[in-house]
Every structure is written in structure tokens, then in C-alpha cells.
FIFI-849133 format. One record per residue (C-alpha): residue number from 1; chain; x, y, z. Coordinates in Angstrom, 1 decimal. Example, Ala and Ser with C-alpha at 12.3 -4.5 7.8 and 13.67 -1.06 7.14 Angstrom:
FIFI-849133
resi->1 chain->A xx->12.3 yy->-4.5 zz->7.8
resi->2 chain->A xx->13.7 yy->-1.1 zz->7.1
//
This chain:
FIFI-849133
resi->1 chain->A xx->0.0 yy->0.0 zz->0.0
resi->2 chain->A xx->1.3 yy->3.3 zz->-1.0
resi->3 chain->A xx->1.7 yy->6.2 zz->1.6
resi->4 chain->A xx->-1.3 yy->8.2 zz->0.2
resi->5 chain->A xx->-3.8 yy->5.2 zz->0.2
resi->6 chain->A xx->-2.7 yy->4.9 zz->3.6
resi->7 chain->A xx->-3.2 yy->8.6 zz->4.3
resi->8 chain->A xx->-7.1 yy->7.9 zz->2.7
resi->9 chain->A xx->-7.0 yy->5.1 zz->4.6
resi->10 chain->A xx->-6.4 yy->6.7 zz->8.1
resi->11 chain->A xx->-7.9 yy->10.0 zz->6.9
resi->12 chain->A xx->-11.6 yy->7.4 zz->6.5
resi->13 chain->A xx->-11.0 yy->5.4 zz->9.4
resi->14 chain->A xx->-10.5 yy->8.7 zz->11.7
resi->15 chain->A xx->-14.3 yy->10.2 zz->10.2
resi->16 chain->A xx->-15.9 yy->7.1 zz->10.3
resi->17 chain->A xx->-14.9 yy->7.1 zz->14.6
resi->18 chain->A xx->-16.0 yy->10.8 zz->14.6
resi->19 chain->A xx->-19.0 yy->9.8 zz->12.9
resi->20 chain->A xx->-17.9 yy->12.2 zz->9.6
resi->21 chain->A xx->-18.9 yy->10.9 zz->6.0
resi->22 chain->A xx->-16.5 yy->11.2 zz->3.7
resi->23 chain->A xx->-18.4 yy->13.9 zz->0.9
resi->24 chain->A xx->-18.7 yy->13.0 zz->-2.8
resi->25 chain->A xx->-18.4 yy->15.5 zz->-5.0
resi->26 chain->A xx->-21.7 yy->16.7 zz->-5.9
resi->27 chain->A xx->-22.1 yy->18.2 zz->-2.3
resi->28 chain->A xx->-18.9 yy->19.2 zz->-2.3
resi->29 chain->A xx->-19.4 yy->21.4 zz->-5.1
resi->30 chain->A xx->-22.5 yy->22.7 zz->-3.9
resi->31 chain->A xx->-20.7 yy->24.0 zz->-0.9
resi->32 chain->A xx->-18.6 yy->26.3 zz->-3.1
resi->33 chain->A xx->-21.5 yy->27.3 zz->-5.4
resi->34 chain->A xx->-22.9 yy->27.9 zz->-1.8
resi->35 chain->A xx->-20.2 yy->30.5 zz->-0.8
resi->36 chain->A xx->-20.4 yy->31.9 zz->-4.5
resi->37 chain->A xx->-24.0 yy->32.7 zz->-3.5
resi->38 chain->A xx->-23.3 yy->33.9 zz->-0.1
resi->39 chain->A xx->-21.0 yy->36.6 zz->-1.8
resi->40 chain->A xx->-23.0 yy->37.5 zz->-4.3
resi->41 chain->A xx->-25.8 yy->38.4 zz->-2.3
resi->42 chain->A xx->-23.8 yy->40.6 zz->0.0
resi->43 chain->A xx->-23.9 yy->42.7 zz->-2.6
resi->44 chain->A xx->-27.0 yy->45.0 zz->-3.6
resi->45 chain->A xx->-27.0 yy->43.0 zz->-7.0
resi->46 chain->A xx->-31.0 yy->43.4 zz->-6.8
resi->47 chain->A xx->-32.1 yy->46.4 zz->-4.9
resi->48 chain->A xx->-29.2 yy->49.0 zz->-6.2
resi->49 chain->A xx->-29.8 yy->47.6 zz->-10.1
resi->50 chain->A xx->-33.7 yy->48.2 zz->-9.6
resi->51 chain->A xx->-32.9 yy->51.5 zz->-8.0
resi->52 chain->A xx->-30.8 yy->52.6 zz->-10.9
resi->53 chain->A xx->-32.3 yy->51.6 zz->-13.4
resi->54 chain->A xx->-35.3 yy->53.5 zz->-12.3
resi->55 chain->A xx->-34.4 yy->56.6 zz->-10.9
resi->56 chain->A xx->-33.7 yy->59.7 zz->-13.0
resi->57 chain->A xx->-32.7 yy->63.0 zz->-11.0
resi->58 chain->A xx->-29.8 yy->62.6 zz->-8.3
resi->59 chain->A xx->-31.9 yy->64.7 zz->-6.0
resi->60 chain->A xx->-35.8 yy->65.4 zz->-6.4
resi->61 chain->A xx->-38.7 yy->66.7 zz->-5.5
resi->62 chain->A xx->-39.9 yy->63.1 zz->-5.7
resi->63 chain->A xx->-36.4 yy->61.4 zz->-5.7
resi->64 chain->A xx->-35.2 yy->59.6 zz->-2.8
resi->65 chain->A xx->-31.4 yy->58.4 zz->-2.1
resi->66 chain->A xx->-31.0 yy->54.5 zz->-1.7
resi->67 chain->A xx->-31.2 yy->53.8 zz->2.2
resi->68 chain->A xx->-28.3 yy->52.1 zz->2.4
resi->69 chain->A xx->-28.5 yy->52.0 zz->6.4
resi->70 chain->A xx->-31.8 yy->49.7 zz->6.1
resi->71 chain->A xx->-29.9 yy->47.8 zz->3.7
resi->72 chain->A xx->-27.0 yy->47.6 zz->6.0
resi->73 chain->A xx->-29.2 yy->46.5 zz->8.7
resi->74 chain->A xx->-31.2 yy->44.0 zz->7.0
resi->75 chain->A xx->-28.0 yy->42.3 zz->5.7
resi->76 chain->A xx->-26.0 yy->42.1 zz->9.4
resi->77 chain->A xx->-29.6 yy->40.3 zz->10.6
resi->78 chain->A xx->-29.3 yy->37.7 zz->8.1
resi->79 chain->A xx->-25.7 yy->37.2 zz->8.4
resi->80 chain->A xx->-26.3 yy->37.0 zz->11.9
resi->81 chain->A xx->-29.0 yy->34.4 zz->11.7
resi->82 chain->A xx->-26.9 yy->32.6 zz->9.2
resi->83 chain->A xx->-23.9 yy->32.9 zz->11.4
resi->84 chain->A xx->-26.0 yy->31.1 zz->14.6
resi->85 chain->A xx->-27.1 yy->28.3 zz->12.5
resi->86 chain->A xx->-23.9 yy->27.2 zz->11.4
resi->87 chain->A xx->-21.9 yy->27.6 zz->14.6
resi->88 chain->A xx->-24.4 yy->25.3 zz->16.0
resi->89 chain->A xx->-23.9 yy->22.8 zz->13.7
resi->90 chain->A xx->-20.2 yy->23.0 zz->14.5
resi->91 chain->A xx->-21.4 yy->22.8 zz->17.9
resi->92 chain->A xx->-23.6 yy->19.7 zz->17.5
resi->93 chain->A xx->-21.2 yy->17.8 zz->14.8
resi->94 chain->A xx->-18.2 yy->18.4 zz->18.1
resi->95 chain->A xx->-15.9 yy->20.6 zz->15.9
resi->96 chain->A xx->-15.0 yy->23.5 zz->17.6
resi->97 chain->A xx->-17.4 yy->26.8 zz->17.6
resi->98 chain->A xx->-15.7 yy->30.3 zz->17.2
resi->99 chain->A xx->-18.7 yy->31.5 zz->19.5
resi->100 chain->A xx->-20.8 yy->31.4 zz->22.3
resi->101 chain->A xx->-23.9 yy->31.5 zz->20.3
resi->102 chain->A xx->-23.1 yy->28.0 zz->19.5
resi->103 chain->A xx->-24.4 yy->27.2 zz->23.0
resi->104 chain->A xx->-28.0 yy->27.3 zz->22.0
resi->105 chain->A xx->-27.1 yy->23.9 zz->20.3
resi->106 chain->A xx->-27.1 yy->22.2 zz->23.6
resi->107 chain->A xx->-30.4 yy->23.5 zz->24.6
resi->108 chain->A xx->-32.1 yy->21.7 zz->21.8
resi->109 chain->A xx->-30.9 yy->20.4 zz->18.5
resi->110 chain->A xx->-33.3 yy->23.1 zz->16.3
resi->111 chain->A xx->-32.6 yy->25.6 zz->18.9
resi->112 chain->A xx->-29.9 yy->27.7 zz->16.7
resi->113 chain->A xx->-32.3 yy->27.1 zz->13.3
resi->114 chain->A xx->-34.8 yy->28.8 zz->15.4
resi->115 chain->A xx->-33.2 yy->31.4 zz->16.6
resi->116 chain->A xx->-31.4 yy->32.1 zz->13.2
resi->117 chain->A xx->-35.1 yy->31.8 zz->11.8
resi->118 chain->A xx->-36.2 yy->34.7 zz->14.3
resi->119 chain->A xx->-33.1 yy->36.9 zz->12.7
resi->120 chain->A xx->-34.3 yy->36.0 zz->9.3
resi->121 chain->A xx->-38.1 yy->36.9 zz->10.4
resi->122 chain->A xx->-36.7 yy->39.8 zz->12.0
resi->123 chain->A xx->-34.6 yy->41.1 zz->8.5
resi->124 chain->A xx->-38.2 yy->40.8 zz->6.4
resi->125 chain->A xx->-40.2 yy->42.5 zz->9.3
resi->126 chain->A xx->-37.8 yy->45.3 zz->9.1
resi->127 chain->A xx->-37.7 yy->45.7 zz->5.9
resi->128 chain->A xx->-41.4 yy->45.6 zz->4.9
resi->129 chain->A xx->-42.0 yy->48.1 zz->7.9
resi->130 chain->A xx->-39.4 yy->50.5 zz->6.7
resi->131 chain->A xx->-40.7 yy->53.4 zz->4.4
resi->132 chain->A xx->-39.2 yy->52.3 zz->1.4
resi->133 chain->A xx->-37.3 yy->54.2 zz->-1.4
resi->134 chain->A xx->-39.6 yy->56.6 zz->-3.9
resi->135 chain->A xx->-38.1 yy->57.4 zz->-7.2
resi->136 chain->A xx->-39.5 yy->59.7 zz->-10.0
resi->137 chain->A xx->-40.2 yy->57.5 zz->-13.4
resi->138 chain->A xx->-39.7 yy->58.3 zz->-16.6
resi->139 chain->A xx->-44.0 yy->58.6 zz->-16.5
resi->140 chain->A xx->-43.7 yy->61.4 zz->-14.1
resi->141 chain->A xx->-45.1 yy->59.4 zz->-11.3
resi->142 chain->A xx->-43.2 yy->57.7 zz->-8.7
resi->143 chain->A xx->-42.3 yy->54.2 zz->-8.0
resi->144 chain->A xx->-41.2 yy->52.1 zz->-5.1
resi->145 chain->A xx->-37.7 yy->49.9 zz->-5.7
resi->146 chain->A xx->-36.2 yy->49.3 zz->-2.6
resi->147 chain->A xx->-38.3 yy->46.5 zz->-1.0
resi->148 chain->A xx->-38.6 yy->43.8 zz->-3.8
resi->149 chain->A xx->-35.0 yy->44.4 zz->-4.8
resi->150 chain->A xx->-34.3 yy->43.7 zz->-1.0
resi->151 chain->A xx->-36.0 yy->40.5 zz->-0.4
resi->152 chain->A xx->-34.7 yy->39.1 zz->-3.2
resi->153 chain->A xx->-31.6 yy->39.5 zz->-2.0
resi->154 chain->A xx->-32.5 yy->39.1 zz->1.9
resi->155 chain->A xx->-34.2 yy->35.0 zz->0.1
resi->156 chain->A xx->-30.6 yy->34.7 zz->-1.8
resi->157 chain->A xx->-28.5 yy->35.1 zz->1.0
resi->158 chain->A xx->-30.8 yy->33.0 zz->3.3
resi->159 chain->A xx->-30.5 yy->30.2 zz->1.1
resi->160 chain->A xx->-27.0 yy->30.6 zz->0.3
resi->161 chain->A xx->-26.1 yy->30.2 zz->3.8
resi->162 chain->A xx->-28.6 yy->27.6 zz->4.9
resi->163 chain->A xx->-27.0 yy->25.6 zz->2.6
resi->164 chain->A xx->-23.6 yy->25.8 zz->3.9
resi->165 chain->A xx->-24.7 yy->24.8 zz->7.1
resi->166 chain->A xx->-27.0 yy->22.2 zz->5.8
resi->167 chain->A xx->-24.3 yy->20.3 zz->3.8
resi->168 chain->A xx->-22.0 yy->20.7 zz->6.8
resi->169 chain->A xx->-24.9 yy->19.1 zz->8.7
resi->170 chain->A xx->-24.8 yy->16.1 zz->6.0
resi->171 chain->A xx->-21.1 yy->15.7 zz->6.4
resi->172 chain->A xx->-21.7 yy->15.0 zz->9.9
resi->173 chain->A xx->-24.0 yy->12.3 zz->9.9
resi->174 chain->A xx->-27.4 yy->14.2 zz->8.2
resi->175 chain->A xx->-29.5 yy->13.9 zz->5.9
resi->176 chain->A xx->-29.3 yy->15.6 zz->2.6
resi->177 chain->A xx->-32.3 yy->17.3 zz->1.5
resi->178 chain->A xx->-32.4 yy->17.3 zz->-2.4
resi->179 chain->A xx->-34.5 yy->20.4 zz->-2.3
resi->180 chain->A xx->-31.3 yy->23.1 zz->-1.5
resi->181 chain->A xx->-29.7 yy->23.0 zz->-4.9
resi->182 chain->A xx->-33.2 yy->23.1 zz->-6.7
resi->183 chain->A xx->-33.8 yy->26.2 zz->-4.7
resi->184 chain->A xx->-30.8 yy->27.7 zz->-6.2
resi->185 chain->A xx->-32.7 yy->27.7 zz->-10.1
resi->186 chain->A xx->-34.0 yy->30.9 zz->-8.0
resi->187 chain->A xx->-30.7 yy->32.6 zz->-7.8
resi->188 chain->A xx->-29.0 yy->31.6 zz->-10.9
resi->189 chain->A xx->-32.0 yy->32.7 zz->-13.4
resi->190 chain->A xx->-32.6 yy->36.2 zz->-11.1
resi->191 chain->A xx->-28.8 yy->37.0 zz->-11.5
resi->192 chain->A xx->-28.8 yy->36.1 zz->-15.5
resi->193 chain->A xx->-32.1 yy->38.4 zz->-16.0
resi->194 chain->A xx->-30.4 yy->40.9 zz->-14.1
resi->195 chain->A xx->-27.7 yy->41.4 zz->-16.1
resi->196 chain->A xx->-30.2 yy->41.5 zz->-19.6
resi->197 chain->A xx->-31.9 yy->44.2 zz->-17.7
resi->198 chain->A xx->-28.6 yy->46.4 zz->-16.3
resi->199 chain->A xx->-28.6 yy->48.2 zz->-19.6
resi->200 chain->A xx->-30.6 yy->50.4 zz->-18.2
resi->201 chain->A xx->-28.8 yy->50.9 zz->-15.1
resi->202 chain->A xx->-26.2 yy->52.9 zz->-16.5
resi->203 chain->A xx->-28.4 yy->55.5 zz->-18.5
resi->204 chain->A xx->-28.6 yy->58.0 zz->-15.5
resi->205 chain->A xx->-26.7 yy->59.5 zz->-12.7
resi->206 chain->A xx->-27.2 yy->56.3 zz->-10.3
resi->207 chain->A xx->-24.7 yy->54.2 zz->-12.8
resi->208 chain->A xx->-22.3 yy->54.2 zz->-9.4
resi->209 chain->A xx->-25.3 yy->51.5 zz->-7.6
resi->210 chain->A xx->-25.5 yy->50.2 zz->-10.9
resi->211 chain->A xx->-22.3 yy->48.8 zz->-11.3
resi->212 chain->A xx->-22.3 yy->47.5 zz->-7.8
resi->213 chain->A xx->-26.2 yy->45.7 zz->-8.6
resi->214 chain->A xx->-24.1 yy->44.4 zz->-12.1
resi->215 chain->A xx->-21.1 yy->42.9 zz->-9.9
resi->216 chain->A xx->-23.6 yy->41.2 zz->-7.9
resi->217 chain->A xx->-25.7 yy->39.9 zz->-10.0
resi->218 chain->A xx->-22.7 yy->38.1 zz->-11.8
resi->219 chain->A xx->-21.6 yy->36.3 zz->-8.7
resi->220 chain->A xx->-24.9 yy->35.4 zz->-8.0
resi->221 chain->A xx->-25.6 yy->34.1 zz->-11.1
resi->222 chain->A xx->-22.3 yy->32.3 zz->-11.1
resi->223 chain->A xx->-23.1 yy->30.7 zz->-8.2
resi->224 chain->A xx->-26.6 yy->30.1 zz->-9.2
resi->225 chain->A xx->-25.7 yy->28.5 zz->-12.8
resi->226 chain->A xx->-22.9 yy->26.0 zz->-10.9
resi->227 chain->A xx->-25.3 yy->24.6 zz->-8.5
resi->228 chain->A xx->-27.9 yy->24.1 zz->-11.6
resi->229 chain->A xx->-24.9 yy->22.4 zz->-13.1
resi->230 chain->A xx->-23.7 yy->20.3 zz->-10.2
resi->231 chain->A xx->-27.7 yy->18.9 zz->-9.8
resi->232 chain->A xx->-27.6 yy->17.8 zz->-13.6
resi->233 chain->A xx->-24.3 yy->16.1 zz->-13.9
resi->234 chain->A xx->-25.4 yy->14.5 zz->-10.1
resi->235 chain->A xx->-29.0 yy->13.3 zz->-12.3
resi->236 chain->A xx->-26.5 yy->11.9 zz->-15.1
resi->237 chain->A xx->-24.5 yy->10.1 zz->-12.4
resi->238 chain->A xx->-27.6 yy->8.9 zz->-11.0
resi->239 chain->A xx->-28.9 yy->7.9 zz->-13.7
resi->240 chain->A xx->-25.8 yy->5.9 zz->-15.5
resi->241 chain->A xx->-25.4 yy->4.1 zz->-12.0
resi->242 chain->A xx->-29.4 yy->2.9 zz->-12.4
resi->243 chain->A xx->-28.1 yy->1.8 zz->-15.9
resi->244 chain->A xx->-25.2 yy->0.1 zz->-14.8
resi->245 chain->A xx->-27.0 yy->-2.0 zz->-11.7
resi->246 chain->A xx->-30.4 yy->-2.4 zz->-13.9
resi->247 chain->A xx->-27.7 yy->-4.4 zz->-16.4
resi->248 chain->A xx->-26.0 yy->-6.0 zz->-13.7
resi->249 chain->A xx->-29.4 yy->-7.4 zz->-12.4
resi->250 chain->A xx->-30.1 yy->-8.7 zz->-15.8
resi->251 chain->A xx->-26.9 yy->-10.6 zz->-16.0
resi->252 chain->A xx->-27.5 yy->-12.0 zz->-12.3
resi->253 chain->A xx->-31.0 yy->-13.4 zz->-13.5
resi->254 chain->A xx->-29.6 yy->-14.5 zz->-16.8
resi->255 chain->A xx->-27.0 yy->-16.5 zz->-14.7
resi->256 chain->A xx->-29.1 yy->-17.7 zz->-12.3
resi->257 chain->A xx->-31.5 yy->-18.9 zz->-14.9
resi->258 chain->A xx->-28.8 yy->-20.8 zz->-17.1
resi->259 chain->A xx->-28.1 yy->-22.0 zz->-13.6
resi->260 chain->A xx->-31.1 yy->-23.8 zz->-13.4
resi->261 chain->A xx->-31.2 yy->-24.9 zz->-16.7
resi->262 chain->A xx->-27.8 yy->-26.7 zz->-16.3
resi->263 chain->A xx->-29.0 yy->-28.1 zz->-13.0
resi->264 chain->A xx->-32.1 yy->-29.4 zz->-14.5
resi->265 chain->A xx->-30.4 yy->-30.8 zz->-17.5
resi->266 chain->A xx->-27.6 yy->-32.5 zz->-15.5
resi->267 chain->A xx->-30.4 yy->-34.0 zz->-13.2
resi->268 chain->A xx->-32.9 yy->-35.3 zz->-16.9
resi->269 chain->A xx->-29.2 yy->-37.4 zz->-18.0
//
């Protein structure tokens, strides 16, 4: 035995006594399209693109500035809930928390889901009891693009790092729920119609939020587009192994029945 298939060796032995699965690939991707995600939406690739695209004067009569300190708020609660539900995973799965918040793991095993639930709650609530942002249209009338722009990217970021906790979850022992990377069609086909739409962005004064709503929305739909790629090469896999034991099952019977055959013509002589 070589030294690196004993290194494998050791390296399986030593997660199968902590109870850690070794990951294939297909989650192991998702984790980095997961990240990809996660950076992406810490971005205003929705709410800033929206804004600029719609707004016309830099000050108005009817013209309001982005509010950039509800978006800064909304984002540290989500991070925050994020944050919780991950370091009690850590905390559950025995690897060492960088926190005390991963304490509310030994209260109860959905304990820090919850609370990073009320976080997440907490984000939308804000958000949707905020004022919002007023521009002045092209119409002459005026036009709300804050708050859809935000939950987008408040639903992106959730998902992004409830999946990283999730699949850390599933290396320790968990079950994987097939769901997370369909959630991510989500992301990936809101970050490509983004950027078909960002034309627009740049036509006015705002191009500055613009470009920042353009970065975004490529790393989101990065991100997005790598997870949609990892869960059709992980149906191709799937499906070439259900080729490969249907056919092996075929030649088991077929062996088993020529079996019999030769028993039952060995028995007639």
C-alpha cells in the first residue's frame, strides 16, 4: 500500500470514529457554489440595479437616495441568523465553535435554526415596515424599488447560507435534502435576468449602484448556474449508475436462470 492510500485510509478510518462521511463531489461542489452565492448576495446586486435603473434626477422633489443604512441593517440580521445556524452545527457535529452562540445547540438540536429563523423573520419585518425608497419615473409618477429588490436579496443570502450549514450538517452524519440545490434555479435565473436588464442601469446619474447591482448579479448568477450544473451532472450520475446495476441485475438473472437450466439438465441425463 502506497503512503497516500494509507493517508485515505487513516484519513476514512478517523471520520468514520468521529461519525464524519466522507463527501462526494456533488455536495462538495454545492458548498462552493454555496459560498459563491453567499458573496453575491452581500452585494445590492437586486435592490441597487432596480434603483438605478429606475431613478432619474440625483436629488428630487420626488427622488429619494437608496437607504443604504436599512440595507446595511437588514444584511447584518441575516448574516447574523446565518452565522447562529452554522456555529451550531459546528457545535452539535463536536468541531470547535468560534462563538458562544453556539451554545444554544445544547439546549435543543433546532434551537440555533430557530433562533437564526427569528433573525431571518426579524430582516423581512424590518424591511417591509421600513418606508421604502420613492423614485421619480420616466411617467412622471413615482415608483417604489427598494423593498422587492431587498427580499430578493435578503431570500438569496438566506438560502445561500442555509445551505452551507446544511451540507456541513450532511457531512456529519445528516440527511441531505435534495431540495437546497433546486432552490438555487432561484438565484441563478434572477442574477442572468439581471444582467439583460442592467442596460438600463447605466443610462442616469445612479450608474455608481449600478455597477455594484451588475457585480452582484454576476456572482450570484455564477453561483446560481454552478449549482444548476452540479444537480444535472449529479442526475446523469444517478442515472448511468441505475443503468449500470439495472444491467447488472439482468446478468444475475440471466446467470441464475442458465443455472437452473444446467442443474435441470444435469439432473434429466
Amino acid at each position: 500500500m502506497s503512503d497516500a492510500e494509507a493517508q485515505n485510509s487513516e484519513s476514512r478510518s478517523s471520520q468514520a470514529a468521529s461519525g464524519k462521511r466522507e463527501l462526494e463531489q456533488a455536495p462538495l461542489m454545492l458548498r462552493k457554489a454555496s459560498w459563491i452565492l453567499v458573496i453575491g448576495a452581500l452585494f445590492p446586486f437586486f435592490s441597487a440595479l432596480r434603483y438605478a435603473a429606475a431613478a432619474i434626477n440625483p436629488v428630487g422633489e420626488l427622488t429619494m437616495n437608496f437607504d443604504w443604512k436599512s440595507w446595511a441593517i437588514i444584511k447584518a440580521l441575516v448574516v447574523a441568523g446565518g452565522w447562529i445556524a452554522y456555529e451550531s452545527s459546528l457545535f452539535r457535529s463536536g468541531d470547535k465553535p468560534k462563538s458562544v452562540l453556539a451554545g444554544l445547540a445544547g439546549a435543543h438540536a433546532k434551537a440555533g435554526i430557530g433562533v437564526a429563523s427569528l433573525f431571518w423573520i426579524g430582516a423581512i419585518v424590518f424591511l417591509f415596515a421600513g418606508g421604502g425608497v420613492y423614485v421619480e419615473v420616466a411617467a412622471g409618477g413615482t415608483k417604489e424599488v427598494f423593498k422587492l429588490g431587498m427580499m430578493a436579496e435578503i431570500l438569496t443570502l438566506m438560502l445561500g447560507m442555509y445551505a452551507i450549514e446544511h451540507i456541513h450538517g450532511y457531512e456529519h452524519g445528516g440527511k441531505f435534502n435534495p431540495l437546497v440545490p433546486m432552490l438555487m434555479l432561484g438565484p441563478g435565473i434572477a442574477g442572468v435576468l439581471n444582467l439583460v436588464s442592467s442596460i438600463a442601469a447605466f443610462k442616469n446619474p445612479h450608474s455608481n449602484l449600478g455597477a455594484l447591482g451588475l457585480i452582484g448579479s454576476v456572482i450570484v448568477a455564477a453561483g446560481g448556474i454552478f449549482a444548476i450544473k452540479i444537480m444535472i451532472d449529479s442526475m446523469k450520475e444517478a442515472k448511468a449508475h441505475g443503468e449500470v446495476k439495472k444491467a447488472a441485475m439482468r446478468e444475475a438473472r440471466k446467470a441464475e436462470r442458465e443455472a437452473k437450466r444446467a442443474a435441470q439438465a444435469k439432473k434429466e441425463s
